[in-house]
DRENRODO-656005 format. One record per residue (C-alpha): x, z, y. Coordinates in Angstrom, 2 decimals. Example, Ala and Ser with C-alpha at 12.3 -4.5 7.8 and 13.67 -1.06 7.14 Angstrom:
residues 2
+---------+---------+---------+
:      c1 :      c3 :      c2 :
+---------+---------+---------+
:   12.30 :    7.80 :   -4.50 :
:   13.67 :    7.14 :   -1.06 :
+---------+---------+---------+
This chain:
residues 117
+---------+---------+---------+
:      c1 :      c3 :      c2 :
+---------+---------+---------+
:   10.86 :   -7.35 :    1.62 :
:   12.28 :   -5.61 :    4.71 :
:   11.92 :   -2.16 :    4.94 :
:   11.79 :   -0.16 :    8.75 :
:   11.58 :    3.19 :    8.26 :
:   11.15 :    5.46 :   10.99 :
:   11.66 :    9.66 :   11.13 :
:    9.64 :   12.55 :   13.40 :
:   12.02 :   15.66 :   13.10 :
:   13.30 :   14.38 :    9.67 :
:   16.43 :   14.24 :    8.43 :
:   16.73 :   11.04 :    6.11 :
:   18.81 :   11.51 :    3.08 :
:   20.08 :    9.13 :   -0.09 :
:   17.70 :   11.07 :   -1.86 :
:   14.38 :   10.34 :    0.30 :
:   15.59 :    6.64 :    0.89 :
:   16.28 :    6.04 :   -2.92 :
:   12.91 :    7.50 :   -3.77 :
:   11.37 :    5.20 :   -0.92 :
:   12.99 :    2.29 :   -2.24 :
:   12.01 :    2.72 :   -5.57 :
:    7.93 :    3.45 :   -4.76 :
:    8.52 :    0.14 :   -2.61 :
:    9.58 :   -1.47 :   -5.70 :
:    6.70 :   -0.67 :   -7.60 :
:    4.31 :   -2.27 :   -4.77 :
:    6.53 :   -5.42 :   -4.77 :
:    5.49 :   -5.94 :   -8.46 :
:    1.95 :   -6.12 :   -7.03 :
:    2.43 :   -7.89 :   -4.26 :
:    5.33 :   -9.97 :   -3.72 :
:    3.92 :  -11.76 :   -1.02 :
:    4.60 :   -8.75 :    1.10 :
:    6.72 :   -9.23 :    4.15 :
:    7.85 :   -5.97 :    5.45 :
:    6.83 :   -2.54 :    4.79 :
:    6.95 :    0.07 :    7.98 :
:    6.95 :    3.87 :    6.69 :
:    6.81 :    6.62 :    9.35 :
:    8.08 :    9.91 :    7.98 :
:    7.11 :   12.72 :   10.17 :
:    7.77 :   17.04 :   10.02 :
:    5.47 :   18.82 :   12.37 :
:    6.03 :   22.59 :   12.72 :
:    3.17 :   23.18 :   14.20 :
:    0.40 :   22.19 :   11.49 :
:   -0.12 :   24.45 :    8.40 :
:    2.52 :   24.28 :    5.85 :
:    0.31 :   22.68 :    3.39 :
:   -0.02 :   20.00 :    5.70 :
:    3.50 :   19.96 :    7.04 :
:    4.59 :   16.58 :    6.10 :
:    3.14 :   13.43 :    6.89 :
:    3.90 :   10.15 :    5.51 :
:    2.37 :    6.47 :    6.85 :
:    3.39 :    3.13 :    5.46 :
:    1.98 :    0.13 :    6.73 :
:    2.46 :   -2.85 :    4.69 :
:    2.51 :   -6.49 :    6.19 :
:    1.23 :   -9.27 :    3.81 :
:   -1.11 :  -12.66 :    4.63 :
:   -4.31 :  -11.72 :    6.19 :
:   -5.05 :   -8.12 :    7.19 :
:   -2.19 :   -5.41 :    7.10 :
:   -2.17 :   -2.55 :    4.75 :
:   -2.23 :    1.05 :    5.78 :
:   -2.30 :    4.37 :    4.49 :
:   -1.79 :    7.76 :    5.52 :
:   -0.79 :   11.44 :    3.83 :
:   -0.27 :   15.13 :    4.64 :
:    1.34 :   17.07 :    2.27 :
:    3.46 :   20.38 :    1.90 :
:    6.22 :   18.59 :   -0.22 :
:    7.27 :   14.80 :    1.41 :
:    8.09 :   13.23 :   -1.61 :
:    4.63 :   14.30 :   -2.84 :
:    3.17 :   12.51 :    0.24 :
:    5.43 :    9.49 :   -0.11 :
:    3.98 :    9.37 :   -4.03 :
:    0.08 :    9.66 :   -2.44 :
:    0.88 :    6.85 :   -0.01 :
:    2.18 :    4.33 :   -2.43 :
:   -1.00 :    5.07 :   -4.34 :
:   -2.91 :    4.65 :   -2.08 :
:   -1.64 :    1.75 :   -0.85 :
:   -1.64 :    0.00 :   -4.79 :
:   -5.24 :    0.78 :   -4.37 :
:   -5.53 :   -1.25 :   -1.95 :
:   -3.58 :   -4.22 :   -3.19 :
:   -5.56 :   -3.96 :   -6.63 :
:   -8.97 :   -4.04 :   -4.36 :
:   -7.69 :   -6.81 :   -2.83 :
:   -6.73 :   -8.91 :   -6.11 :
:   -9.82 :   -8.35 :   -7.39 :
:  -11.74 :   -9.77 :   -4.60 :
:  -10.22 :  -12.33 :   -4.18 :
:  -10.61 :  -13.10 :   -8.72 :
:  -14.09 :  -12.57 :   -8.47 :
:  -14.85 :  -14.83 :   -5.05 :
:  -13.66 :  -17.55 :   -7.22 :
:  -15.31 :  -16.64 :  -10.48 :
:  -18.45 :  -16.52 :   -8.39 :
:  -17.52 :  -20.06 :   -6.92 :
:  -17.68 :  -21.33 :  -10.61 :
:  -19.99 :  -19.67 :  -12.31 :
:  -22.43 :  -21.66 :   -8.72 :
:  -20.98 :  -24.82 :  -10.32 :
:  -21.52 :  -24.66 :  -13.68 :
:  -25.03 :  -23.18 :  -12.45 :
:  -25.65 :  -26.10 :  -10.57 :
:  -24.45 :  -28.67 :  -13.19 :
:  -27.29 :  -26.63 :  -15.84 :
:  -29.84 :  -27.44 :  -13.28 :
:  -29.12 :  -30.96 :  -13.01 :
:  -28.87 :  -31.64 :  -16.59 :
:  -25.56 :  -33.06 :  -17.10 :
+---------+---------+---------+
């Protein structure tokens, strides 16, 4: 998966890109279809500082994208909400998808009742 990360009056350290890397890992195992994750890490001074940092990752995969947003006072905190979010997402997803073919069958094996065979 390719990773684009981009900063708003952030520094980027090992430390922030490690723990990045390693929430990105986590939402591979659920998705490996992904193709590129884009996470926007942003300071704003202005806000209230339990809202200071901000965190977006939008992940790219077949169909529609995947996006989620945080503010937090700590940004590995929002980083940690994000991935979560985004998990959500990819379970929600899965799931559909199980049950639109469950559904699919259980019309078949309805239909095959019906006609007696």
């Amino acid at each position: 998966m390719k990773l684009i990360i981009s900063l708003h009056n952030v520094t980027l350290t090992k430390a922030i890109e490690d723990h990045i890397l390693a929430r990105l890992d986590k939402l591979e195992h659920f998705d490996r279809w992904a193709i590129d994750a884009r996470v926007t890490l942003e300071h704003d001074h202005t806000r209230v500082p339990a809202k200071a940092f901000s965190c977006s990752m939008r992940l790219s995969v077949r169909g529609p994208d995947l996006f989620a947003e945080d503010r937090e006072e700590d940004l590995y905190a929002a980083i940690d909400l994000v991935t979560k979010k985004i998990e959500q997402q990819i379970r929600k997803r899965h799931n559909k998808t199980k049950a639109r073919k469950h559904k699919v069958a259980s019309r078949n094996k309805q239909s095959l009742k019906e006609r007696g065979l």
